[in-house]
VONU-96194 format. One record per residue: residue in one letter; z, y, x negated of N, C-alpha, C in turn. Coordinates in pm, 1 decimal. Layout:
<sefis>
 res      n.w      n.v      n.u     ca.w     ca.v     ca.u      c.w      c.v      c.u
   A        Z        Y        X        Z        Y        X        Z        Y        X
...
</sefis>
This chain:
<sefis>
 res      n.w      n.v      n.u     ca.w     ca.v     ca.u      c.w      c.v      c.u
   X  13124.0  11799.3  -5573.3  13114.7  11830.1  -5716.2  13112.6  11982.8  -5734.9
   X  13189.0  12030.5  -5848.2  13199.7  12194.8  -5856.1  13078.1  12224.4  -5949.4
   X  13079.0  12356.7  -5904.1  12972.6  12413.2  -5996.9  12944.7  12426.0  -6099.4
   X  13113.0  12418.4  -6176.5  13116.0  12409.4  -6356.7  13077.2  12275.9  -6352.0
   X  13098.4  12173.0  -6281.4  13086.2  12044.1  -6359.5  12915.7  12012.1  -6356.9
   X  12852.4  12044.8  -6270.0  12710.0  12050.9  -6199.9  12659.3  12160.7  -6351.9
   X  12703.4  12277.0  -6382.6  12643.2  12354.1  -6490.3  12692.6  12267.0  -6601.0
   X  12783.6  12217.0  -6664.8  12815.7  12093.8  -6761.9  12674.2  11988.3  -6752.1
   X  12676.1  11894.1  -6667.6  12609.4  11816.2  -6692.4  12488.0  11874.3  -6684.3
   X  12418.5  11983.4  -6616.6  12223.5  12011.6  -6639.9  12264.7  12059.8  -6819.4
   X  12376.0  12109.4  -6838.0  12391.6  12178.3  -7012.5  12335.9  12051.0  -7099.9
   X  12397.1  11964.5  -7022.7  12417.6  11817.5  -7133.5  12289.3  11789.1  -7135.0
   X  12181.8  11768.5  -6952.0  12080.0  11684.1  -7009.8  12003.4  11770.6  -7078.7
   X  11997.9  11942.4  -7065.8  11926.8  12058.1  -7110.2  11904.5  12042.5  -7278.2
   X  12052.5  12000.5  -7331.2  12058.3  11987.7  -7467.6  12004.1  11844.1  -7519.8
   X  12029.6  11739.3  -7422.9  11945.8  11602.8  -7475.1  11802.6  11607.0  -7474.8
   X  11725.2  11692.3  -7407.5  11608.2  11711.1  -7357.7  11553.2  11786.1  -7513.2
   X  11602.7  11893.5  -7507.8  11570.1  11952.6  -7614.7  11597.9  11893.2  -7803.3
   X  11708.7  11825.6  -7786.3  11751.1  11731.1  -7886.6  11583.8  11619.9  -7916.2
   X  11557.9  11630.2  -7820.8  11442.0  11475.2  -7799.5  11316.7  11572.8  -7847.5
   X  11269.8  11647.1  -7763.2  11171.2  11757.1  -7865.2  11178.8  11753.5  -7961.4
   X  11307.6  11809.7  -8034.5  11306.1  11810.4  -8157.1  11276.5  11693.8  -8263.5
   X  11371.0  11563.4  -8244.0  11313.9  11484.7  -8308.5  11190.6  11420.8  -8267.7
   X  11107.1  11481.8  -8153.1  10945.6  11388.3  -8175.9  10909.4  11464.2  -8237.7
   X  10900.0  11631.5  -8246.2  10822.9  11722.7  -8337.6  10859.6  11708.4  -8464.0
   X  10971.8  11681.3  -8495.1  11017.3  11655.8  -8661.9  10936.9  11534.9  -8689.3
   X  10932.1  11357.9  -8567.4  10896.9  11292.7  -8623.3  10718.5  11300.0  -8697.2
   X  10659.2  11390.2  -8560.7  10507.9  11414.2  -8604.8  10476.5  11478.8  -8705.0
   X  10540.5  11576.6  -8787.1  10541.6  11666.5  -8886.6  10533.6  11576.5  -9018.2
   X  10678.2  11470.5  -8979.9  10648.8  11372.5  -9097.2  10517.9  11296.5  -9116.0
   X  10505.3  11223.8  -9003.2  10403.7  11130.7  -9020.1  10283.8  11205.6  -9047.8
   X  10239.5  11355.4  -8999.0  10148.1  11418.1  -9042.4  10131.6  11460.9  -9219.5
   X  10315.7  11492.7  -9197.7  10276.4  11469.5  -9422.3  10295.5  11317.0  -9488.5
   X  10321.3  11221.5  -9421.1  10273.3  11101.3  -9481.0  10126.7  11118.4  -9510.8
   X  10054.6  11127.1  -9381.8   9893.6  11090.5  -9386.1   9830.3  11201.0  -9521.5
   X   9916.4  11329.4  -9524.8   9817.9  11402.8  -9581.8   9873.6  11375.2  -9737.2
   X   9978.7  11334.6  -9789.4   9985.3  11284.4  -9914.0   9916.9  11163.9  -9966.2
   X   9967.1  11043.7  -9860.7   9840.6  10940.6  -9815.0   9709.0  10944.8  -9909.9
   X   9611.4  11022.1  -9804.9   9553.4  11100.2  -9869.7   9483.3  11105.5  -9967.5
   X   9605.7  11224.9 -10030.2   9583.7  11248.0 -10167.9   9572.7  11144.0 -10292.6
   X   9671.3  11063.1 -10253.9   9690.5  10885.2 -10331.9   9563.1  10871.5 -10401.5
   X   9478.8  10826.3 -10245.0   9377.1  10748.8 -10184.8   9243.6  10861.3 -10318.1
   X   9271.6  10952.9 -10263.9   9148.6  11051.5 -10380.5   9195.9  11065.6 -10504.6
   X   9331.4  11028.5 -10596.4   9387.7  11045.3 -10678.5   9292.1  10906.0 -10736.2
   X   9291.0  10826.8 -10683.6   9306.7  10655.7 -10709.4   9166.1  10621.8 -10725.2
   X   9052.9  10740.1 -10667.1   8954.4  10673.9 -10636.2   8908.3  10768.9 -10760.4
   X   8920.6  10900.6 -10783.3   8888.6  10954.2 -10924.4   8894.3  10913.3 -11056.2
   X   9022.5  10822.0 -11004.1   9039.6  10768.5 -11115.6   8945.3  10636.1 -11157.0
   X   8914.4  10576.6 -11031.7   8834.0  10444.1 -11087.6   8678.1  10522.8 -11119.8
   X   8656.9  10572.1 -11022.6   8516.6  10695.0 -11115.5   8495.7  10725.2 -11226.4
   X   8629.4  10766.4 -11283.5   8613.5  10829.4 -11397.3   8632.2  10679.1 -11495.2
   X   8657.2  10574.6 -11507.8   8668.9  10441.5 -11547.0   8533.9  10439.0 -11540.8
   X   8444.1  10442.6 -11428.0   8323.7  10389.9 -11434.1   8184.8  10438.2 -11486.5
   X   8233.7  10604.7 -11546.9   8180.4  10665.5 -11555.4   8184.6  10648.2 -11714.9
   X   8324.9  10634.2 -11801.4   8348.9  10548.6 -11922.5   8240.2  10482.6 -11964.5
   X   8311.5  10332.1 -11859.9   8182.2  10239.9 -11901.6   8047.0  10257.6 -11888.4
   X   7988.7  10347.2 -11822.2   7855.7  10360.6 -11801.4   7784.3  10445.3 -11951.9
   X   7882.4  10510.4 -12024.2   7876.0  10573.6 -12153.5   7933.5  10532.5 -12256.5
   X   7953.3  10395.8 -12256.1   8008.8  10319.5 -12380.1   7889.4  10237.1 -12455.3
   X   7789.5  10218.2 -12362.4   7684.2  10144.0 -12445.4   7700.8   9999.5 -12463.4
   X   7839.8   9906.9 -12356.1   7834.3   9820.2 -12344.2   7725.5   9747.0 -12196.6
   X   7688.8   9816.2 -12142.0   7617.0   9784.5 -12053.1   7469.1   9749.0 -12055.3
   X   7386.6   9728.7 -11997.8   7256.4   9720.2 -12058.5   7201.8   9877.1 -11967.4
   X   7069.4   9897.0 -12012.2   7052.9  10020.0 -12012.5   7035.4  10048.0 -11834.1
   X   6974.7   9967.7 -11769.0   6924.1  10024.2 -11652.5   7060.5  10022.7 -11579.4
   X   7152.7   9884.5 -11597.8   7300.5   9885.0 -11544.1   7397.9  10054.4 -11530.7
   X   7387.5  10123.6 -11719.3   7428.2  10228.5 -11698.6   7364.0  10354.2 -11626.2
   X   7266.5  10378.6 -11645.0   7190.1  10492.4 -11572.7   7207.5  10473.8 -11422.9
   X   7214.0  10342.5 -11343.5   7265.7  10332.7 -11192.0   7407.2  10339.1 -11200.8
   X   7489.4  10290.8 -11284.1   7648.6  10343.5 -11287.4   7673.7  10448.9 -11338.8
   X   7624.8  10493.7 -11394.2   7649.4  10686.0 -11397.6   7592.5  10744.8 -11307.2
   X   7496.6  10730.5 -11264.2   7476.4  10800.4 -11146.3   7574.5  10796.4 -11014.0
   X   7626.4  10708.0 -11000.1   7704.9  10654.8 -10861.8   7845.2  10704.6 -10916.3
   X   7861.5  10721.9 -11004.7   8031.5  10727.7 -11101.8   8046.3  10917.6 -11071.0
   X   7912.0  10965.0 -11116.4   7915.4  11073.6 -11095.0   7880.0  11155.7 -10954.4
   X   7848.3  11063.3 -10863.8   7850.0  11126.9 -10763.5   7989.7  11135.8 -10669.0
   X   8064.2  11048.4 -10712.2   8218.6  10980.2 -10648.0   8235.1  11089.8 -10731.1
   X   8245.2  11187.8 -10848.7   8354.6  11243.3 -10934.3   8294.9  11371.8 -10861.4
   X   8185.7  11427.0 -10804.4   8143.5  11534.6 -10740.4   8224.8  11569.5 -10597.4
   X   8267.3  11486.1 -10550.0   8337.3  11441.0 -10424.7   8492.1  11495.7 -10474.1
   X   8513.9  11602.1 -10363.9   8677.2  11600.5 -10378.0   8713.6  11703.6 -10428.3
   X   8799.3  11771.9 -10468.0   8880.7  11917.5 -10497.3   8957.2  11804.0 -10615.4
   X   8870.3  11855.1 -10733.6   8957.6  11777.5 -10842.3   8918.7  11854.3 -10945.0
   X   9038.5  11860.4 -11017.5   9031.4  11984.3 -11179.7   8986.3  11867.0 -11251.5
   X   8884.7  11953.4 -11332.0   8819.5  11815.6 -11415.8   8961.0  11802.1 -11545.8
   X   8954.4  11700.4 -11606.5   9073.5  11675.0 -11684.5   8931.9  11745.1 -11832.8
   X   9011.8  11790.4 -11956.4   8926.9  11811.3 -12050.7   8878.1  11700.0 -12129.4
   X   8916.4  11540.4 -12117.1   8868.0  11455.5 -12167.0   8746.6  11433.8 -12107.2
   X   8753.7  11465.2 -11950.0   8633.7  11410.1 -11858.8   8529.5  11500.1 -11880.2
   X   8594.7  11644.6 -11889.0   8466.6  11754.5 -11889.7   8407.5  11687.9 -11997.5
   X   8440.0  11673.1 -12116.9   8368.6  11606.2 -12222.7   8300.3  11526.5 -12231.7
   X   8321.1  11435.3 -12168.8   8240.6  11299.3 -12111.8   8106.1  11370.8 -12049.7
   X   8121.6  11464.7 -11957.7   8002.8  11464.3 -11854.5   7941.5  11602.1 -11908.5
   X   7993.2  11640.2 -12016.2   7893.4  11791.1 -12079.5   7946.6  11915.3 -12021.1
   X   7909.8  12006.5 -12097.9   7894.3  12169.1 -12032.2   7811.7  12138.3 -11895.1
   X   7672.7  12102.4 -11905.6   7588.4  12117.0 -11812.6   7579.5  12042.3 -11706.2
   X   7680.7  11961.9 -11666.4   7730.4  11916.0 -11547.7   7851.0  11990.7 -11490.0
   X   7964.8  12039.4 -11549.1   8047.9  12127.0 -11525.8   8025.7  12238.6 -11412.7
   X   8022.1  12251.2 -11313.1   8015.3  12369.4 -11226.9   8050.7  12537.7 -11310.6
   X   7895.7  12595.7 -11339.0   7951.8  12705.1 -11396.0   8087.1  12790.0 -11327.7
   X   8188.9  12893.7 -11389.3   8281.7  12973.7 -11314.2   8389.2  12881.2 -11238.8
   X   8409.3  12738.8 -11290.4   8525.0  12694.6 -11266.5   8519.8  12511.3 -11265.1
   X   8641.4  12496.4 -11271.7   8697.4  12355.3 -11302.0   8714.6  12253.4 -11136.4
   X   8673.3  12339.9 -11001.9   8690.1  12285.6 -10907.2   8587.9  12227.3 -10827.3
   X   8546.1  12122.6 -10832.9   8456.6  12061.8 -10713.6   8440.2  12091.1 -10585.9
   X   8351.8  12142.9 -10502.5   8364.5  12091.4 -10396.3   8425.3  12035.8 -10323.6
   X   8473.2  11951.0 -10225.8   8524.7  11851.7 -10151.8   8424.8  11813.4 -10036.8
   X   8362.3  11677.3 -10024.8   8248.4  11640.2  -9913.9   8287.5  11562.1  -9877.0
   X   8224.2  11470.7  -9765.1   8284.3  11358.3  -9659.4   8168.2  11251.5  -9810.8
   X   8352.6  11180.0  -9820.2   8300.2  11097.2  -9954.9   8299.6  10962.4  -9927.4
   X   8341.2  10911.7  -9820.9   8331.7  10792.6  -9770.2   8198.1  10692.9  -9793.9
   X   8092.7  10753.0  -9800.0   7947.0  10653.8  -9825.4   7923.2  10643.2  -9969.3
   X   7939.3  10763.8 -10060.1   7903.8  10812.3 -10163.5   8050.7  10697.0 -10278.4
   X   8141.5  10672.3 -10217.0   8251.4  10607.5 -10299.2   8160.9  10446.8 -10235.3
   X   8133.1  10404.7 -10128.9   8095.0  10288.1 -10108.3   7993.2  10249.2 -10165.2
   X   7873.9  10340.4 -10236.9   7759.6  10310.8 -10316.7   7821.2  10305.3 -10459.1
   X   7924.4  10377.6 -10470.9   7967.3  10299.5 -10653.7   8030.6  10174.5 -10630.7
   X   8118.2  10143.0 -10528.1   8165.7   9995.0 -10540.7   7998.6   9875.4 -10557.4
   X   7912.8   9933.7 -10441.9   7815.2   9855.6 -10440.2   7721.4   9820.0 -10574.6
   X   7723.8   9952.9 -10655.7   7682.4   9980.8 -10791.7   7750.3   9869.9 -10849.4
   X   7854.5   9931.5 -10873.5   7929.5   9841.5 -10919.6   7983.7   9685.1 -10940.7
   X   7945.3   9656.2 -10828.8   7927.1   9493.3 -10803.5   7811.6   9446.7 -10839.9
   X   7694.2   9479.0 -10823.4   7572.9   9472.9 -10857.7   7602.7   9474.2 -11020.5
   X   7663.8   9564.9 -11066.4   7678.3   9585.7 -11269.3   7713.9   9426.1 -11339.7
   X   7824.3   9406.0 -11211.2   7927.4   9304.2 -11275.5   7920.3   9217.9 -11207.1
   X   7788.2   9168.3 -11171.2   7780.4   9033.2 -11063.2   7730.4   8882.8 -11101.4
   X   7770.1   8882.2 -11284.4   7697.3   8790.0 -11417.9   7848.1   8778.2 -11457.8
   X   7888.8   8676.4 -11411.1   8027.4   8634.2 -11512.2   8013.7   8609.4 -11683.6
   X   7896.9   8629.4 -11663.4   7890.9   8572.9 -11880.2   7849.0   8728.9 -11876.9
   X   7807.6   8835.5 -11826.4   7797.8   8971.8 -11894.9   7935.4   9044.8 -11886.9
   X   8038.1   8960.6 -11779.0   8153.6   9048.2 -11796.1   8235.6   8975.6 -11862.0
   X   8204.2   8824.8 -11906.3   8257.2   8781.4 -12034.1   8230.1   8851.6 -12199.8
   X   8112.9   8854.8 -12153.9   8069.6   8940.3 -12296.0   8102.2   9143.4 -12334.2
   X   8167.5   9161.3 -12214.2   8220.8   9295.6 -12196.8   8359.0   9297.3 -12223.3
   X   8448.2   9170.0 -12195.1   8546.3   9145.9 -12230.9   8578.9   9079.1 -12408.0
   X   8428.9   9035.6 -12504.4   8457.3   8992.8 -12586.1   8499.4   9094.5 -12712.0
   X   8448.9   9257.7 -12615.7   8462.9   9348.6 -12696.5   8616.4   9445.8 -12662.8
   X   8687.9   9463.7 -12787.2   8786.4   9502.0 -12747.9   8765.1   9649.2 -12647.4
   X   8662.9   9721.2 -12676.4   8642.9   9858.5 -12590.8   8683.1   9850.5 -12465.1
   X   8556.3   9711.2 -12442.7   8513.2   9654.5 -12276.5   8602.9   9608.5 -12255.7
   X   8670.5   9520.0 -12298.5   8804.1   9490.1 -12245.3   8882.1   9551.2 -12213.6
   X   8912.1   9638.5 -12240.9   9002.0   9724.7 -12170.3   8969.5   9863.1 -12107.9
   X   8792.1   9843.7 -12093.4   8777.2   9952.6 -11993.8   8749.1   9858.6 -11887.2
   X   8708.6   9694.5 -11876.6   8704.6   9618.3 -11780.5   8894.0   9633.6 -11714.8
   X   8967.4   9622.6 -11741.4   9099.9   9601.5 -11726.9   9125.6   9712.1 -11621.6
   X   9086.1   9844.7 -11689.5   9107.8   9995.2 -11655.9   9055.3   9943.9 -11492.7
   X   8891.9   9973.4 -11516.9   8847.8   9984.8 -11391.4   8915.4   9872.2 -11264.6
   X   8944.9   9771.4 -11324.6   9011.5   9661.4 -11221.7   9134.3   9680.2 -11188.3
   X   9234.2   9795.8 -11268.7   9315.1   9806.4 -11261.7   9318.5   9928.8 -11136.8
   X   9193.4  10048.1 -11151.1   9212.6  10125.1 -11103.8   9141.4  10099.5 -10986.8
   X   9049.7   9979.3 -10968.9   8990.2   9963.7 -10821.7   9077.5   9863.9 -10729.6
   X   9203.7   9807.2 -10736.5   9286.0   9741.9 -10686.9   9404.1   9851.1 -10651.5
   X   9397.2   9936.8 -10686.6   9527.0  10081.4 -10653.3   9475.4  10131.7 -10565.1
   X   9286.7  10165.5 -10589.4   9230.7  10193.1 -10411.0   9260.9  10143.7 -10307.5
   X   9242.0   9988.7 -10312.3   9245.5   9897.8 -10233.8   9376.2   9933.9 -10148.7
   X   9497.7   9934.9 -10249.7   9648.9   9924.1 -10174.6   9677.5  10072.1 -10102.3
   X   9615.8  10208.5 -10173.0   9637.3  10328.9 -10127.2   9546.3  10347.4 -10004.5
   X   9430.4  10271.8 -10000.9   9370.3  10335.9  -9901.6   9422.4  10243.2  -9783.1
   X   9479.6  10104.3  -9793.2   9524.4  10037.8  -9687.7   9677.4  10126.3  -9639.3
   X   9740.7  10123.9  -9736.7   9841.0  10244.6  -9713.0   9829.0  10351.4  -9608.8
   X   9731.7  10449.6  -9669.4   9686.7  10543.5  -9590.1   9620.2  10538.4  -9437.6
   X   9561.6  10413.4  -9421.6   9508.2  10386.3  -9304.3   9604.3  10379.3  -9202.0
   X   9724.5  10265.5  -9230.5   9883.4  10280.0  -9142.4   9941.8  10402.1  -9140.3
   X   9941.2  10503.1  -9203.3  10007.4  10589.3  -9205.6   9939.8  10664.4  -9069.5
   X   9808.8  10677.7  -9071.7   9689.9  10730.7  -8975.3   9719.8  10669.9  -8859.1
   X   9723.2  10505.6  -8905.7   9778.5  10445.2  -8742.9   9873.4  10479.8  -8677.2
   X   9970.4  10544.6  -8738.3  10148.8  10514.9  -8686.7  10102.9  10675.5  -8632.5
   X  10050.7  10765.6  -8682.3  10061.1  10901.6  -8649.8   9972.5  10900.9  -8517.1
   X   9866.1  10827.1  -8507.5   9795.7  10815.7  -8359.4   9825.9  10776.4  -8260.3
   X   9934.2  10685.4  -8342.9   9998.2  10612.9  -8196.8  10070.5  10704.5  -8122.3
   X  10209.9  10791.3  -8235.1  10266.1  10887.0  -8236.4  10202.6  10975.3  -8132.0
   X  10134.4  11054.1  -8162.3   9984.2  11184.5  -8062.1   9969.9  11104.1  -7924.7
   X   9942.7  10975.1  -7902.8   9942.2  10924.8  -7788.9  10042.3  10931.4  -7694.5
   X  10185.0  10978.6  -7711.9  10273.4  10915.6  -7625.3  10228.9  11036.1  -7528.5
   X  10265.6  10993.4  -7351.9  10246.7  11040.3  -7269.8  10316.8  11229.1  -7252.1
   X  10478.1  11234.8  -7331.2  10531.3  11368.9  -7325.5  10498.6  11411.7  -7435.0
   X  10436.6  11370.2  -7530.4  10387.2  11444.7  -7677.3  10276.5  11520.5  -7618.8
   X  10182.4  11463.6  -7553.2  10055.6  11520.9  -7549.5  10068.6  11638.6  -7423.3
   X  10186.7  11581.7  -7296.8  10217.3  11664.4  -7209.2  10269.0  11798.2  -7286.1
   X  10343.7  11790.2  -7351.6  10418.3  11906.5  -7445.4  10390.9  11969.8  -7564.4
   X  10244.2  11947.1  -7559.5  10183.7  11920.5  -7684.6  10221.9  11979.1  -7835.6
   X  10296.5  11886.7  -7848.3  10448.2  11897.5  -7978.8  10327.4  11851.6  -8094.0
   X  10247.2  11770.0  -8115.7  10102.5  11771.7  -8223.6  10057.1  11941.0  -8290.0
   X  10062.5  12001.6  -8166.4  10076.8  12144.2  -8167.5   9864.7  12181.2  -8210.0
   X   9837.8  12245.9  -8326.3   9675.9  12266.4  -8349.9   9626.1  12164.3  -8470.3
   X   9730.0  12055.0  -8478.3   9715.3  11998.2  -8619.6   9581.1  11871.2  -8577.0
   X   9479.1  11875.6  -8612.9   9374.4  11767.4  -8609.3   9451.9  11625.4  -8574.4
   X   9350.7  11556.1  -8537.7   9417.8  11418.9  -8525.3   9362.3  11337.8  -8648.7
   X   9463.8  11272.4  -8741.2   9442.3  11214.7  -8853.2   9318.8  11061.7  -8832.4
   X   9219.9  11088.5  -8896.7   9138.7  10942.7  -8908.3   9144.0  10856.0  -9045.7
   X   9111.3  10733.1  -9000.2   9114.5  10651.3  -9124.4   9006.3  10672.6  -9205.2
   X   9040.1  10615.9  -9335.7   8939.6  10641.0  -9417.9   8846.1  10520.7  -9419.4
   X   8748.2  10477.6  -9376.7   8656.3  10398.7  -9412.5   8574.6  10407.2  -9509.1
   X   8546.6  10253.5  -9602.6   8445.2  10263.5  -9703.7   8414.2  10103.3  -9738.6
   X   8341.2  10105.3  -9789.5   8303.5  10005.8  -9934.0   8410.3   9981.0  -9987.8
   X   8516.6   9901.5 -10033.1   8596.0   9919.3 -10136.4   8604.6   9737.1 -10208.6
   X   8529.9   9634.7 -10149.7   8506.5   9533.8 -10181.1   8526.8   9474.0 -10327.5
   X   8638.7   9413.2 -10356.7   8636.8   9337.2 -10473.6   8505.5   9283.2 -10599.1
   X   8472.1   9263.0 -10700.0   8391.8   9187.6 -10732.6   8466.7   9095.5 -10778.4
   X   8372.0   8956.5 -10714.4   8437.2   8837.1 -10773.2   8439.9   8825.2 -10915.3
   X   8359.7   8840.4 -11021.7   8364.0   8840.7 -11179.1   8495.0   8887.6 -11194.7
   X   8565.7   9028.3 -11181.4   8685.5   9050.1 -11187.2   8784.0   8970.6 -11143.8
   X   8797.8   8856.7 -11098.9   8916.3   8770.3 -11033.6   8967.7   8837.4 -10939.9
   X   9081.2   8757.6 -10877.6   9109.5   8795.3 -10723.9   9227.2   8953.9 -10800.2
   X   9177.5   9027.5 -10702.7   9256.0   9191.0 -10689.8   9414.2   9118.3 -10740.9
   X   9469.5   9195.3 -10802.4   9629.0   9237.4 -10845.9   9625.1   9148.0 -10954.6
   X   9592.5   8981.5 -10955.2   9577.1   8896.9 -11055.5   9532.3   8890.9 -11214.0
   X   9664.7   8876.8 -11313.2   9615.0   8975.0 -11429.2   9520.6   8838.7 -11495.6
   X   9410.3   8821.6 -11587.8   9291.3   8767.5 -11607.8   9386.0   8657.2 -11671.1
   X   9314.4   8552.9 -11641.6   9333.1   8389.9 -11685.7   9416.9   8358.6 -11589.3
   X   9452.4   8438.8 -11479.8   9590.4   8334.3 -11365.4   9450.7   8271.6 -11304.5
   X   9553.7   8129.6 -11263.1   9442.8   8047.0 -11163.8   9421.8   8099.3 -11046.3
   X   9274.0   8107.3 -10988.4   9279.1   8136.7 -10866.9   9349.0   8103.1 -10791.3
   X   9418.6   8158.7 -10648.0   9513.7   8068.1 -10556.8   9660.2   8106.1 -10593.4
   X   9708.1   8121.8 -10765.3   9828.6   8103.4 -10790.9   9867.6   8248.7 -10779.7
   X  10010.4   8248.4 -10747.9  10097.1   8410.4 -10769.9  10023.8   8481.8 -10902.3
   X  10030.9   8622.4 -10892.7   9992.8   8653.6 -10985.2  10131.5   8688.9 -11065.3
   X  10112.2   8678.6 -11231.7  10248.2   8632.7 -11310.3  10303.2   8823.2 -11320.9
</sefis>
């Protein structure tokens, strides 16, 4: 075999080799901005049912001790997170909850603090005739709707987000990723664990109210 053909083929595997780098580092980059939009969903989704719960806890459909434990828990989930307060919400929660010198929260490991409002929360609505009677009012009705609407978008974003975490770990695992370490200084993505438990009074998750249990939802 000649020497050009011997420099040809190490060219070829030189360039397949490097071809293959490239797309595992492109593929990890992605899956690393899946997880971190992911994410964002997941805290988009969960502010939002906060701020639902934080509604109802100031509508005066609740009974009194119900709201003072759901505002408290509503507002500790809305303390959680790098979120511009919206000006409807600042309103809701006063000047004197507002962080003087700006509109930005904190961000804390919110994982326990979101699992004590679901728990709140189930506990609120764990009397099918009080969330009948929350529904007899047009308000409650459709801040019952809201919040069910917006605690079933958790459910799907944060299951979302969890695969996304999976596929990227698996990804970090392969034997020449980690040899070559093509991950490069980027953390290794974890799932989000929490509380995020249905209440039965609300009917089964996605199911819009009056479908039979069991059946497709329409």
């Amino acid at each position: 075999m000649r020497w050009s053909e011997i420099t040809v083929y190490v060219t070829i595997v030189v360039a397949l080799a490097l071809w293959w780098v490239w797309v595992a580092a492109s593929r990890l980059d992605r899956l690393h901005r899946k997880v971190g939009t992911s994410r964002a969903v997941v805290d988009a989704q969960l502010v939002r049912r906060a701020t639902v719960a934080a509604e109802l806890a100031t509508s005066g459909l609740l009974d009194p001790v119900s709201s003072v434990l759901v505002g408290e828990a509503a507002w500790a989930a809305l303390s959680t997170g790098a979120v511009e307060l919206a000006p409807d919400l600042r309103e809701l929660l006063g000047p004197d909850d507002v962080p003087p010198g700006g509109d930005v929260l904190l961000a804390v490991d919110r994982s326990g603090i979101e699992s004590e409002l679901s728990a709140t929360l189930r506990e609120a609505l764990d009397d099918a005739d009080e969330v009948a009677a929350l529904r007899a009012d047009p308000a409650g009705d459709e801040l019952v709707d809201l919040l069910a609407s917006s605690w079933y978008r958790v459910q799907l974003a944060r299951r979302f987000h969890n695969e996304a975490v999976a596929q990227t770990q698996r990804a970090r695992r392969g034997p020449l990723v980690r040899l070559l370490r093509l991950a490069g200084h980027a953390p290794e993505p974890q799932s989000l664990e929490l509380d995020d438990s249905w209440p039965e009074t609300l009917g089964r998750p996605g199911a819009r109210r009056g479908t039979v249990e069991g059946s497709p939802p329409r």
